[in-house]
C-alpha positions as MATLAB code, in Angstrom:
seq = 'XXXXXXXXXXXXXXXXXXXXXXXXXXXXXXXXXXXXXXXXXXXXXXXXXXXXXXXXXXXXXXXXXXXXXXXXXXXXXXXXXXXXXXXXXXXXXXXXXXXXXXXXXXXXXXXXXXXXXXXXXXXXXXXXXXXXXXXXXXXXXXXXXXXXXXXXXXXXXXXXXXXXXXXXXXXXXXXXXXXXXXXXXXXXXXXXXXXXXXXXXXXXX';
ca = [
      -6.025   14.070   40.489;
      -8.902   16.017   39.962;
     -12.023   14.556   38.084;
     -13.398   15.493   35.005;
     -16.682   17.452   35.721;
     -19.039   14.965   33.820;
     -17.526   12.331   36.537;
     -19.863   11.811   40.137;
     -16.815   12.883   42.436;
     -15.246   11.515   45.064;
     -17.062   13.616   47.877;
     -20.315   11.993   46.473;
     -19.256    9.205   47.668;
     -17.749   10.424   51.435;
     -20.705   10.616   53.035;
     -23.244    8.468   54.689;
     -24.370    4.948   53.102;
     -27.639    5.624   52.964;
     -27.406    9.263   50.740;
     -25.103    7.753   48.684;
     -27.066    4.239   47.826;
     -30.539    6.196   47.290;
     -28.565    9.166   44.828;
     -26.954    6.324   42.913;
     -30.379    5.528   41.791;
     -30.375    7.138   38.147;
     -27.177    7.342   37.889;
     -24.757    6.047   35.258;
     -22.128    3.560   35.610;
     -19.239    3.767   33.310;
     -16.556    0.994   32.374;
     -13.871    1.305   29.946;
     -11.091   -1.662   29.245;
      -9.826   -3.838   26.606;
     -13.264   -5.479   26.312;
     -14.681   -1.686   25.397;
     -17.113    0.189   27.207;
     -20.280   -0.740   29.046;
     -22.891    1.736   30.827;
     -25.443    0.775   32.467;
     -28.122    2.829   34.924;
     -28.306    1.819   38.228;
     -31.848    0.907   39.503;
     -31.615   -0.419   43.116;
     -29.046   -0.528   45.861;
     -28.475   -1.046   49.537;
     -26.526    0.514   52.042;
     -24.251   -1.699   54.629;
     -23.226    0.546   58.072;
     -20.377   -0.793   59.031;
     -19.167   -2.249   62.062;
     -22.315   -2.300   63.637;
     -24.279   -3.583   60.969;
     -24.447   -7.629   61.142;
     -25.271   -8.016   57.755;
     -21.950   -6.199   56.365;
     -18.683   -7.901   55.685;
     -16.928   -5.250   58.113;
     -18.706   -6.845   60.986;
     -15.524   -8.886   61.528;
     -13.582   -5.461   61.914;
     -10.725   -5.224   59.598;
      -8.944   -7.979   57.758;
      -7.367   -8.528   54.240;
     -11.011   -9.057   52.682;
     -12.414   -6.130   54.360;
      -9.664   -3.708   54.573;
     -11.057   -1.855   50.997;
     -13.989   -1.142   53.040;
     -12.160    0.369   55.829;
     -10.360    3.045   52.880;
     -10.924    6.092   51.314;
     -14.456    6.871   49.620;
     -14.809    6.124   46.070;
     -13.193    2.564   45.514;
     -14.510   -0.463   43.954;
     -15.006   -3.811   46.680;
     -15.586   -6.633   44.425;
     -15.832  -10.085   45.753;
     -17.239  -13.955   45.231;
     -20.472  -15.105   46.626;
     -20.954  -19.055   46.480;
     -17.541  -19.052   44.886;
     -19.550  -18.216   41.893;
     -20.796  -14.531   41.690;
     -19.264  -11.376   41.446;
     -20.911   -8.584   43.527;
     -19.257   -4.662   43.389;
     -19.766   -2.134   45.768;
     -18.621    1.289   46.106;
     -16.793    1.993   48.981;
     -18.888    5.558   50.600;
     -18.602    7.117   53.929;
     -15.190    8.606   55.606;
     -12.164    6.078   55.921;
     -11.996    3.848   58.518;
     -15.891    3.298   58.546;
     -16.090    0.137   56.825;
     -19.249    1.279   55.089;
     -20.585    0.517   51.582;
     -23.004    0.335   48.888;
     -24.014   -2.871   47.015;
     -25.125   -2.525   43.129;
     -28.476   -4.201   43.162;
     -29.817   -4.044   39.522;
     -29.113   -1.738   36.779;
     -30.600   -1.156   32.933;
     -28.706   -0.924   29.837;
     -28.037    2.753   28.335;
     -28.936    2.640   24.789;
     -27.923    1.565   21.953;
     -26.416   -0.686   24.255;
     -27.865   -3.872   25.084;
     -27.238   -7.275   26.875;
     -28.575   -9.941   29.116;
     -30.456   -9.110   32.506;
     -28.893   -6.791   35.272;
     -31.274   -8.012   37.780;
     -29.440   -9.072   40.619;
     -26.024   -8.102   41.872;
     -24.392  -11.030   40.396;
     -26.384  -10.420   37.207;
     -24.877   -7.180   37.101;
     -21.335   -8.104   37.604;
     -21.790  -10.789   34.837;
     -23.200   -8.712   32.138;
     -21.148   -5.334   33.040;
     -17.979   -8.367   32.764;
     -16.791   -7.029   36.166;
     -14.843   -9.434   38.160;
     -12.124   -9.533   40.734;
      -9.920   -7.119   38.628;
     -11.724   -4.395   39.206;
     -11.481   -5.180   42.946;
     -10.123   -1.821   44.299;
     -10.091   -0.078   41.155;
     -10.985    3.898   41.930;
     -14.387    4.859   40.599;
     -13.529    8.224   39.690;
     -10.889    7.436   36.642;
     -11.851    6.571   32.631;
     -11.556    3.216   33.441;
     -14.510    3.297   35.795;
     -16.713    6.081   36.633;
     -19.849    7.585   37.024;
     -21.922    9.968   34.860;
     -24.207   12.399   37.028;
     -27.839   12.805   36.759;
     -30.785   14.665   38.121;
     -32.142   13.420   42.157;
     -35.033   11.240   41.692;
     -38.314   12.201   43.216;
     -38.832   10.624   46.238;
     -42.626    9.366   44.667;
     -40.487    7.140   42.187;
     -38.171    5.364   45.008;
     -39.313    2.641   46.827;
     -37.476    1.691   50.489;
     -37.166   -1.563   52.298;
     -35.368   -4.272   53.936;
     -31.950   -5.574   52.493;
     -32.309   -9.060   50.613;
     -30.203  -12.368   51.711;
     -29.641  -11.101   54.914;
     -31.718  -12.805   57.003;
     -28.845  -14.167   59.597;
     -28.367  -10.653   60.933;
     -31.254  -10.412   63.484;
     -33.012   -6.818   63.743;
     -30.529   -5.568   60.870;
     -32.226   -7.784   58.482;
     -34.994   -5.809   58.955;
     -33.251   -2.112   58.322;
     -34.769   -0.376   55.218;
     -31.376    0.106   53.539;
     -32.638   -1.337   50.230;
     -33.632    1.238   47.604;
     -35.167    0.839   44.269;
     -36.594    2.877   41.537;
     -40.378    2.566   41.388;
     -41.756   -0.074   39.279;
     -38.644   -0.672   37.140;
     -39.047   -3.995   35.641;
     -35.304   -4.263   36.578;
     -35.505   -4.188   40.271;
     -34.707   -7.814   42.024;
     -37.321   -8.112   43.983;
     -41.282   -7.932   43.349;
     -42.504   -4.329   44.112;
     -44.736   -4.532   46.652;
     -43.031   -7.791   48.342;
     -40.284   -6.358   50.234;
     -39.913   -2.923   49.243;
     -41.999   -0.138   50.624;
     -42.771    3.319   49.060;
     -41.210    6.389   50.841;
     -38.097    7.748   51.985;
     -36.190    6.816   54.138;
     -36.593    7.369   58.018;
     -35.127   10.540   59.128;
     -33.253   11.207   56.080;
     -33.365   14.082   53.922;
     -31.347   15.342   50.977;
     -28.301   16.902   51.801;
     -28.478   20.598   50.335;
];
C-alpha cells in the first residue's frame, strides 16, 4: 500500500536510529480513532542500537516482547514501564536489527491543546496511546506522520539517553536529541544535553 504523499514514508524510517530520532524532531505525529484525532510535534527523542546497545529492550535478542523490534521499519512498539506508563517507539532501521526510537516529549499543534507531553509517559497519556496501538503501522490514517522541513543543527541539542544508567558506557552514548530550548524537552537544557550534532553523522542527501 502506498502512502499518501503528505505521510513521512516508510523508508524514513529504514534507516539508521540515530537519522531517524534527530529528523523526527519537528515533525508531526498524527492519530486518528474513535476518540478523534490528536497531533502533536515531536520535540526530543532517543535512538536505541540494538543488540549491542545495553540500554535497549533487544539486548535480550528476540522474544515475544521484543520481536516488533526485530520487524519491518515503520511500526509502533508500545509497552508498560512500572506497570504504569505507556512509552511508543517507532520501530527504524532494516528488519532484524532490533533498533528503535523512543518519543521523548512532544507539543500540541494548535488549536489543539491538552496536558503536558513532557516525558515519554506524558506523551502516551495525553496522545491516549496505550497498548492498542502496540504494532499498529505508522504509515496508515490511523497513525501517521506529517513531514516537515530538517531542523538546523544550531536549534538541536545532543546528549546522553535518560533512565539508563544500568547500561555501563552506553549510558553515556549521545543518542538523546532535543530541540533547543523548547520548554517541552524532559530534561533541563544545559543538564544533560549538549549542543551539536551528533558524532560522525551527517544528513543523508
Amino acid at each position: 500500500m502506498t502512502e499518501p504523499a503528505l505521510y513521512l514514508p516508510r523508508a524514513f524510517f529504514a534507516r539508521d536510529p540515530r537519522y531517524v530520532a534527530l529528523e523526527l524532531l519537528g515533525k508531526t505525529l498524527v492519530l486518528n480513532d474513535e476518540r478523534g484525532q490528536r497531533c502533536a510535534t515531536i520535540v526530543e527523542t532517543e535512538a536505541y542500537l540494538g543488540p549491542q546497545d545495553q540500554a535497549a529492550h533487544s539486548r535480550r535478542g528476540l522474544t515475544e516482547r521484543t520481536r516488533l523490534m526485530f520487524g519491518p521499519a515503520g511500526y509502533a512498539y508500545v509497552y508498560l514501564i512500572y506497570g504504569l506508563h505507556h512509552c511508543m517507539n517507532i520501530v527504524s532501521g532494516v528488519e532484524g536489527d532490533g533498533t528503535a526510537v523512543l518519543l521523548r516529549a512532544a507539543e500540541w499543534v494548535l488549536p489543539q491543546s491538552g496536558p503536558s507531553l513532557s516525558g515519554p509517559g506524558r506523551l502516551c497519556k495525553g496522545l491516549e496511546i496505550d497498548k492498542g496501538y502496540n504494532g499498529a503501522d505508522a504509515c496508515t490514517a490511523k497513525l501517521h506522520w506529517l513531514d516537515a522541513p530538517a531542523l538546523p543543527q544550531e536549534q538541536i541539542q545532543i546528549g546522553p539517553r535518560i533512565g539508563v544508567d544500568y547500561a555501563g558506557a552506553w549510558a553515556k552514548a549521545p543518542l538523546r536529541y532535543a530541540i533547543t530550548h523548547h520548554p517541552e524537552v524532559s530534561a533541563k537544557p544545559g543538564k544533560a544535553i549538549k549542543k551539536g550534532h551528533a558524532k560522525g553523522l551527517k544528513r543523508p542527501a
